[in-house]
SEGUZA-838540 format. One record per residue (C-alpha): residue in one letter; x, y, z; residue number from 1. Coordinates in Angstrom, 3 decimals. Example, Ala and Ser with C-alpha at 12.3 -4.5 7.8 and 13.67 -1.06 7.14 Angstrom:
% residues 2
+----+----------+----------+----------+-----+
: aa :     east :    north :       up :   i :
+----+----------+----------+----------+-----+
:  A :   12.300 :   -4.500 :    7.800 :   1 :
:  S :   13.670 :   -1.060 :    7.140 :   2 :
+----+----------+----------+----------+-----+
***
This chain:
% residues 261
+----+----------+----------+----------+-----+
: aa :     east :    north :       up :   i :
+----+----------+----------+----------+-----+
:  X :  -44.185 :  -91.202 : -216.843 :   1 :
:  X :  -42.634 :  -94.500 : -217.927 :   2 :
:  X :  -39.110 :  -95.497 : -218.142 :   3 :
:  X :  -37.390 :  -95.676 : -221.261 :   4 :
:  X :  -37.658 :  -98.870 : -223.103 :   5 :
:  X :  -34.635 : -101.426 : -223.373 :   6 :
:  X :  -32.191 : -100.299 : -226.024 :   7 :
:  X :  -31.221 : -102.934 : -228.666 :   8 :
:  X :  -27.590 : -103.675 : -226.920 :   9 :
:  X :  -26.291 : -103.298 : -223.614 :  10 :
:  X :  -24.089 : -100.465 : -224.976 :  11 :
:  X :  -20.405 :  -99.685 : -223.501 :  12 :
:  X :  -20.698 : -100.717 : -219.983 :  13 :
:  X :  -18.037 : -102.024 : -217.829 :  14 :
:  X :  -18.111 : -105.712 : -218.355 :  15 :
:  X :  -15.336 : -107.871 : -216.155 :  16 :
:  X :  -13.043 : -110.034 : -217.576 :  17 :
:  X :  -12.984 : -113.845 : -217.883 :  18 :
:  X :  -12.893 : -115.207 : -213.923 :  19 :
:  X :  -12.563 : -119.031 : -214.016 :  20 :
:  X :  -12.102 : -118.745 : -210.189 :  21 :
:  X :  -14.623 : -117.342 : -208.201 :  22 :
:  X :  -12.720 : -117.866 : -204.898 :  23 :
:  X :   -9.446 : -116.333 : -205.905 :  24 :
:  X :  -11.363 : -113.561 : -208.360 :  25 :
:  X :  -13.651 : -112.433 : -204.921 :  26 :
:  X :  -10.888 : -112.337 : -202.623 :  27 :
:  X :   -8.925 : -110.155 : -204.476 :  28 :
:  X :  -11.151 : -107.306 : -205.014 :  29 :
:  X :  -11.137 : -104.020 : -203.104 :  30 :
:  X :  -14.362 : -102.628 : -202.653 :  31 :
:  X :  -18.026 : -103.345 : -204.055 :  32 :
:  X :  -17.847 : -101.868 : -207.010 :  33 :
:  X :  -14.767 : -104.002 : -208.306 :  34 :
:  X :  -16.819 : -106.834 : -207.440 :  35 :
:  X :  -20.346 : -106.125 : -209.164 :  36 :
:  X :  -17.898 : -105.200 : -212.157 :  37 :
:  X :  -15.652 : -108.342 : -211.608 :  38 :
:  X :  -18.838 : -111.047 : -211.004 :  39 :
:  X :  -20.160 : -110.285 : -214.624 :  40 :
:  X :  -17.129 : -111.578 : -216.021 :  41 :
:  X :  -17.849 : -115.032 : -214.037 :  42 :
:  X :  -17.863 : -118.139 : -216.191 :  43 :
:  X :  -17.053 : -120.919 : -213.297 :  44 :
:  X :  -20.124 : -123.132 : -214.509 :  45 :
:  X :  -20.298 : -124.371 : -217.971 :  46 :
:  X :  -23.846 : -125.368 : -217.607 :  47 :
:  X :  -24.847 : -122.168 : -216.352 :  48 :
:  X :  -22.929 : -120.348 : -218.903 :  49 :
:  X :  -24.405 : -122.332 : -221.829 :  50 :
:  X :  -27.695 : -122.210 : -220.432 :  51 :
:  X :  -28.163 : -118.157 : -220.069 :  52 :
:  X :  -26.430 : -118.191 : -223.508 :  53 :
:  X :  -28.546 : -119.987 : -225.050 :  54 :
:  X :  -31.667 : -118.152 : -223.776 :  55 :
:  X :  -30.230 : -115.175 : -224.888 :  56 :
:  X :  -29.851 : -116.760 : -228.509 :  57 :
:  X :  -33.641 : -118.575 : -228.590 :  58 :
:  X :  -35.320 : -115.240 : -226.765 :  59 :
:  X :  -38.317 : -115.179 : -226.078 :  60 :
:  X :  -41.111 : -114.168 : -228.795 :  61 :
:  X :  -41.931 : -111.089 : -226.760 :  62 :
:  X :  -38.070 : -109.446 : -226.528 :  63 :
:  X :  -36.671 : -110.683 : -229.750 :  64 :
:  X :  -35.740 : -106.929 : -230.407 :  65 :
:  X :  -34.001 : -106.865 : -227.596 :  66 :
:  X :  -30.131 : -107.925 : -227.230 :  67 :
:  X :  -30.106 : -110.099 : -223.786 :  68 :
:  X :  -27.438 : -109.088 : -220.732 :  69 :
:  X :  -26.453 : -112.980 : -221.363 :  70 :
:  X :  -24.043 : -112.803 : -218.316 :  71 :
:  X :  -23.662 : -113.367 : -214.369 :  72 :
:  X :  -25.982 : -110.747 : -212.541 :  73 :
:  X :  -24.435 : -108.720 : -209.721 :  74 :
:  X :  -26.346 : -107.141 : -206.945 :  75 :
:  X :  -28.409 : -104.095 : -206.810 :  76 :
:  X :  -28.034 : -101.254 : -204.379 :  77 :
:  X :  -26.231 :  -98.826 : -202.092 :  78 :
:  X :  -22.660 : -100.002 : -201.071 :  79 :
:  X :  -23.692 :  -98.857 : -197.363 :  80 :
:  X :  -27.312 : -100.458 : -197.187 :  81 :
:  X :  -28.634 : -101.416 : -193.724 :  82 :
:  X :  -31.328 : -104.404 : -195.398 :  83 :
:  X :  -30.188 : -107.178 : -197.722 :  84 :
:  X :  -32.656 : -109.018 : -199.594 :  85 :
:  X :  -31.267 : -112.941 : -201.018 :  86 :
:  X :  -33.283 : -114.522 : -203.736 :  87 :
:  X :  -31.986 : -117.626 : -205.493 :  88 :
:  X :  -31.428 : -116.826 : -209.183 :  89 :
:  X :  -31.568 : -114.563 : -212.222 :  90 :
:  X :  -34.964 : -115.775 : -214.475 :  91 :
:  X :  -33.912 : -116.608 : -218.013 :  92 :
:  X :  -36.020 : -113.976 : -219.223 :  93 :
:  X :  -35.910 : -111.674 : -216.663 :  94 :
:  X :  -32.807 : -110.061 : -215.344 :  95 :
:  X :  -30.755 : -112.514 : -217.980 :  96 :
:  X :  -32.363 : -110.291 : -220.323 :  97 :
:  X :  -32.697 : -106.773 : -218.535 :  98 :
:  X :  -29.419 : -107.046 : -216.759 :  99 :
:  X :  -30.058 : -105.872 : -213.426 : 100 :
:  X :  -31.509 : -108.458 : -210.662 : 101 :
:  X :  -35.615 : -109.202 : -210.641 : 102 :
:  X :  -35.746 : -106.976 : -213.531 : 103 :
:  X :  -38.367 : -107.774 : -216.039 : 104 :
:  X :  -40.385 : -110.543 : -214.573 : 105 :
:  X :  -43.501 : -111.378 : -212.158 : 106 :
:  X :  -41.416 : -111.666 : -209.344 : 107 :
:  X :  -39.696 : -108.551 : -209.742 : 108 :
:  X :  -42.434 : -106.577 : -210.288 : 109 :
:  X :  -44.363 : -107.216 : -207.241 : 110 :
:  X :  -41.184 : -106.710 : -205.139 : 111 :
:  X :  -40.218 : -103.364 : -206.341 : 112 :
:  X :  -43.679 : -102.355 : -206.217 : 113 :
:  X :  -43.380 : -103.001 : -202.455 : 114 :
:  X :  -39.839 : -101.746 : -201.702 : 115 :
:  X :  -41.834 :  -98.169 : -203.164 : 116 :
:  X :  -45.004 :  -98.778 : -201.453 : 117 :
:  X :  -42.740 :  -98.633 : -198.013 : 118 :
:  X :  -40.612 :  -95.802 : -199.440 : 119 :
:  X :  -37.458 :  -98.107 : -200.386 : 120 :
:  X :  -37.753 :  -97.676 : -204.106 : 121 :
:  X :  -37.264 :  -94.601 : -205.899 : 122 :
:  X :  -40.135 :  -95.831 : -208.528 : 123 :
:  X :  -42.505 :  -98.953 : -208.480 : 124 :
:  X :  -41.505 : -100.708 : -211.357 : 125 :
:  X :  -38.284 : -102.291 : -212.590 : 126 :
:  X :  -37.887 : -102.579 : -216.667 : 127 :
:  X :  -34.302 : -102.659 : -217.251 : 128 :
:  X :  -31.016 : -101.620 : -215.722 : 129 :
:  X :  -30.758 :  -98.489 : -216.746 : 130 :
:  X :  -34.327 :  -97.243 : -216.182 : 131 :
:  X :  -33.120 :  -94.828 : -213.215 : 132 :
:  X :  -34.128 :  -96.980 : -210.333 : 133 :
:  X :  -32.800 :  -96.795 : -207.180 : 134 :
:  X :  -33.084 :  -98.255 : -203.921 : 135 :
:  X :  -33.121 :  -96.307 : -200.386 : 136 :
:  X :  -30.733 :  -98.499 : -197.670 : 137 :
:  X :  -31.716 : -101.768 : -199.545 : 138 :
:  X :  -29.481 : -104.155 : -201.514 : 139 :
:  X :  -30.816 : -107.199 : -203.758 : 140 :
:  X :  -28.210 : -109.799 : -204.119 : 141 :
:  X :  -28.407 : -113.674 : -205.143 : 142 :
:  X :  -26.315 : -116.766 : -204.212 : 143 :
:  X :  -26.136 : -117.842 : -207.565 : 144 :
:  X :  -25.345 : -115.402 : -210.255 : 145 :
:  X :  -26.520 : -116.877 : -213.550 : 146 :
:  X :  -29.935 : -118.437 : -214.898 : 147 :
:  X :  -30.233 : -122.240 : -213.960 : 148 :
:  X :  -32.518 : -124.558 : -216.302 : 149 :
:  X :  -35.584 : -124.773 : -214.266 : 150 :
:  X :  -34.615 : -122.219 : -211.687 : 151 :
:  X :  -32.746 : -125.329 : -210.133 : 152 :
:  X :  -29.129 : -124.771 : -209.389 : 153 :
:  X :  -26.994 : -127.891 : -208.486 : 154 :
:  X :  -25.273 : -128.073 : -205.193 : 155 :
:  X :  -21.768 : -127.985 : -206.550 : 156 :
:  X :  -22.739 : -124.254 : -208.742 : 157 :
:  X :  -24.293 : -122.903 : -205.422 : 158 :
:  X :  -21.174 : -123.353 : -203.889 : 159 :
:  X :  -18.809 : -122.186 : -206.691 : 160 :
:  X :  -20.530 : -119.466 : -206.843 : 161 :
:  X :  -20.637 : -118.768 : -202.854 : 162 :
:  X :  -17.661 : -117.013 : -203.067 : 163 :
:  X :  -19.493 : -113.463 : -204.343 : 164 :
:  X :  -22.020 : -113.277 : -201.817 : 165 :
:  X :  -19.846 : -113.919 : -199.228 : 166 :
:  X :  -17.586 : -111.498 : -200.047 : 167 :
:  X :  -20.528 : -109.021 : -200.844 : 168 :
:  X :  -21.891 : -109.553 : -197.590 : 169 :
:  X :  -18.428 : -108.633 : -196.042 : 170 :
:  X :  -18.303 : -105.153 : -197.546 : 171 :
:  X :  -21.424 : -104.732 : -196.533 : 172 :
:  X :  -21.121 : -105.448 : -193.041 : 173 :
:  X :  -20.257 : -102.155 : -191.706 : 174 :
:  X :  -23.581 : -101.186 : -192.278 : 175 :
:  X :  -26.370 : -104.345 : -193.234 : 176 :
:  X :  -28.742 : -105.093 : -190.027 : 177 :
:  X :  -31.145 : -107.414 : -191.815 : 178 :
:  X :  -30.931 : -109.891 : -194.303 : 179 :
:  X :  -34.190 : -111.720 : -195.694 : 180 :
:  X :  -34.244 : -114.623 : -197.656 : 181 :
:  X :  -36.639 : -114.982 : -200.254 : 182 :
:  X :  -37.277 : -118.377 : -200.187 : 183 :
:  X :  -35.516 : -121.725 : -198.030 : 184 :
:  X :  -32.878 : -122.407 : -201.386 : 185 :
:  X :  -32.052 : -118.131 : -200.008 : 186 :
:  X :  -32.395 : -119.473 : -196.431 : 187 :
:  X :  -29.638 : -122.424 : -197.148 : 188 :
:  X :  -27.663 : -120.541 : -199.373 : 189 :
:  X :  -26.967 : -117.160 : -197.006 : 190 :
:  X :  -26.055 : -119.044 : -193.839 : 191 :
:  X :  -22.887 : -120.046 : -194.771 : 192 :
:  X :  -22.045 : -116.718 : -196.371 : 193 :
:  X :  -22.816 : -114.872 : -193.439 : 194 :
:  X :  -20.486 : -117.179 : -191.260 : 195 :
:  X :  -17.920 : -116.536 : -194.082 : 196 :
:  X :  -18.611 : -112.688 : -193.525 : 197 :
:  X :  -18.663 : -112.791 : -189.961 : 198 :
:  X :  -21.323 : -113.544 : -188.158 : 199 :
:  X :  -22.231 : -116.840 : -185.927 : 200 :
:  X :  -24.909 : -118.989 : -187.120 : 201 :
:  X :  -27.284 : -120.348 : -184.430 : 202 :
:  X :  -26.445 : -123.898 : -184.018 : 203 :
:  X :  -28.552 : -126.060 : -184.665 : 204 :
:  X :  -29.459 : -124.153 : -187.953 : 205 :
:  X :  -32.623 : -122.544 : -187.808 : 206 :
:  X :  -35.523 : -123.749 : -190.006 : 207 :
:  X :  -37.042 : -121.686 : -192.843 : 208 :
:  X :  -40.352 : -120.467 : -192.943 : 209 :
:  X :  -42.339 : -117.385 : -193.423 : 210 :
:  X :  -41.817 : -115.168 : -191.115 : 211 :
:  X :  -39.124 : -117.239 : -189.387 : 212 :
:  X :  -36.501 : -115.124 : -187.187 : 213 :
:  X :  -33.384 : -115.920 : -186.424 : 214 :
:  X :  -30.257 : -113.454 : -184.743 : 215 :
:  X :  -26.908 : -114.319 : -185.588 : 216 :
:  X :  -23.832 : -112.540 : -183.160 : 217 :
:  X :  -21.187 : -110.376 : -184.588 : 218 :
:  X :  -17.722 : -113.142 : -184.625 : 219 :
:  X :  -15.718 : -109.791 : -183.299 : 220 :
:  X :  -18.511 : -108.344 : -181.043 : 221 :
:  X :  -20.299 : -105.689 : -183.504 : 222 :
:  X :  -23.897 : -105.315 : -183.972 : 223 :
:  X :  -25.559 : -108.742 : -184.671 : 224 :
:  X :  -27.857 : -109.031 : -187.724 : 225 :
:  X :  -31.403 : -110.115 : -187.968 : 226 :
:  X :  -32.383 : -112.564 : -190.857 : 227 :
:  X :  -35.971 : -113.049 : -191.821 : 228 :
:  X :  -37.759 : -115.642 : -194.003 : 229 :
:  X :  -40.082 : -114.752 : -196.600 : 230 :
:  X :  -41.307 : -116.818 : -199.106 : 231 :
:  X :  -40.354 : -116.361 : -202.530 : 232 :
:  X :  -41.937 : -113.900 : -204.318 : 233 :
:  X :  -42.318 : -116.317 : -208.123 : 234 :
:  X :  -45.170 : -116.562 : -209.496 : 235 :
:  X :  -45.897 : -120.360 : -207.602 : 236 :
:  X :  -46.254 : -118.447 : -204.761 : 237 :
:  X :  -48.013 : -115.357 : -205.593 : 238 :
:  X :  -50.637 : -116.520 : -208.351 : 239 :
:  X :  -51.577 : -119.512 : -205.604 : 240 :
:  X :  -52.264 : -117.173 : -202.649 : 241 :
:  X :  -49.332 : -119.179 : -200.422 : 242 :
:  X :  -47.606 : -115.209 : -200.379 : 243 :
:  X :  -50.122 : -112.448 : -200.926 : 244 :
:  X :  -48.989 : -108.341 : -201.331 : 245 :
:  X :  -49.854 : -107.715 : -197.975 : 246 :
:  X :  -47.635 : -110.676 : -196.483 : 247 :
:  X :  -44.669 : -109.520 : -198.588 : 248 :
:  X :  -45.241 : -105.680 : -197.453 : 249 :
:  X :  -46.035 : -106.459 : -194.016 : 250 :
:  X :  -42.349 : -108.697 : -193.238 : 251 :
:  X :  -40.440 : -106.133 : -195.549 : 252 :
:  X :  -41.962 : -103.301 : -193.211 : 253 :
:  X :  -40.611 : -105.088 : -190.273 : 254 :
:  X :  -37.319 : -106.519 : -192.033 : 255 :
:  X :  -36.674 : -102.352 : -192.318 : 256 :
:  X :  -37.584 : -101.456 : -189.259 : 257 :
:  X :  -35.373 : -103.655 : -187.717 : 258 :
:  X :  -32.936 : -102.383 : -189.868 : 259 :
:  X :  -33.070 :  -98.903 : -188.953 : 260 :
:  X :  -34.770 :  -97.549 : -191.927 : 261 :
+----+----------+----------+----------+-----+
***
């Protein structure tokens, strides 16, 4: 049966307020739901905020019906998941519009389609955010929260926006195992965060590449995590060959495994 399609607006859903300060607006949150709620409210990067507001203006010829999300995109998933997966940013026209991370684009579709291939998806397609997805001990998170022109976020709006995923990340470290990053921008991006939620980086940094491995110590003794590379799953990667379905199920399969799940 399919889902449901989009409805023409988002409807009354909990929308944070105005945060000019990611730092001070992550730090004082109590648990992950006050965050997801909180991060949607996010407008720390003019450019970024013009830019997904304007794409929700122009649309697309395909979802002019459709009223766009047109804010900052928290992460999707269990508050207690034992596998993280980090891409890099919400697509203009994908979760910009649908509201819920790798929602309604190429990239999206072939990862959810795995996560349910290895049982990790409740269905194997992702439309929009309220479609009745869920995920089974896996959590989809970005470092940087809001479409960037050309998928290319500066330096200086990574690192404002740091703040979330790090502080994600710490909630979730009672339970997360693995982490894989989608991608060496994800690779980059998560180190740091995971220092900031407690765990050691190897030093020197370890280099990004698919399947690339790296274990990173607990700072107060706990269970260490495992973080995989994986290519990104965009459409420059998948319509080329450089990551096929069967590379993408294959390091997810062992990303869970050594997860727990």
């Amino acid at each position: 049966m399919s889902p449901p399609p989009p409805p023409a607006g988002p409807g009354p859903e909990p929308f944070g307020p105005a945060v000019p300060d990611p730092a001070a607006a992550a730090a004082g949150t109590y648990d992950l739901a006050e965050l997801d709620t909180l991060v949607t409210g996010c407008r720390a990067c003019p450019r970024l905020v013009e830019w997904r507001e304007e794409a929700a203006r122009t649309k697309r010829r395909a979802y002019l019906h459709q009223e766009y999300w047109a804010r900052p995109i928290p992460g999707f998933g269990p508050a207690d998941a034992a596998l993280v997966l980090v891409g890099l940013a919400p697509a203009a026209h994908g979760a910009n519009r649908t509201g819920r991370i790798f929602t309604g684009d190429p990239s999206g579709d072939l990862l959810y389609a795995t996560l349910y291939e290895l049982g990790l998806a409740s269905r194997p397609e992702a439309v929009w955010r309220g479609d009745g997805l869920r995920l089974h001990g896996v959590r989809i998170t970005d470092p940087v929260r809001c479409c960037p022109p050309e998928n290319r976020p500066s330096r200086t709006e990574r690192d404002t926006c740091r703040p979330w995923i790090s502080r994600e990340l710490e909630y979730l470290r009672p339970s997360v195992r693995a982490v894989v990053a989608l991608g060496g921008f994800a690779w980059q991006a998560v180190l740091p965060a995971l220092a900031d939620a407690g765990w050691r980086p190897p030093r020197p940094r370890p280099a990004f590449g698919h399947g690339a491995h790296a274990v990173l110590p607990a700072a107060d003794g706990g269970a260490p995590l495992h973080l995989f590379g994986c290519y990104h799953v965009s459409p420059r990667n998948t319509y080329t060959g450089r990551l096929t379905p069967a590379m993408l199920r294959d390091l997810l399969a062992t990303a869970a495994a050594t997860a727990g799940l």
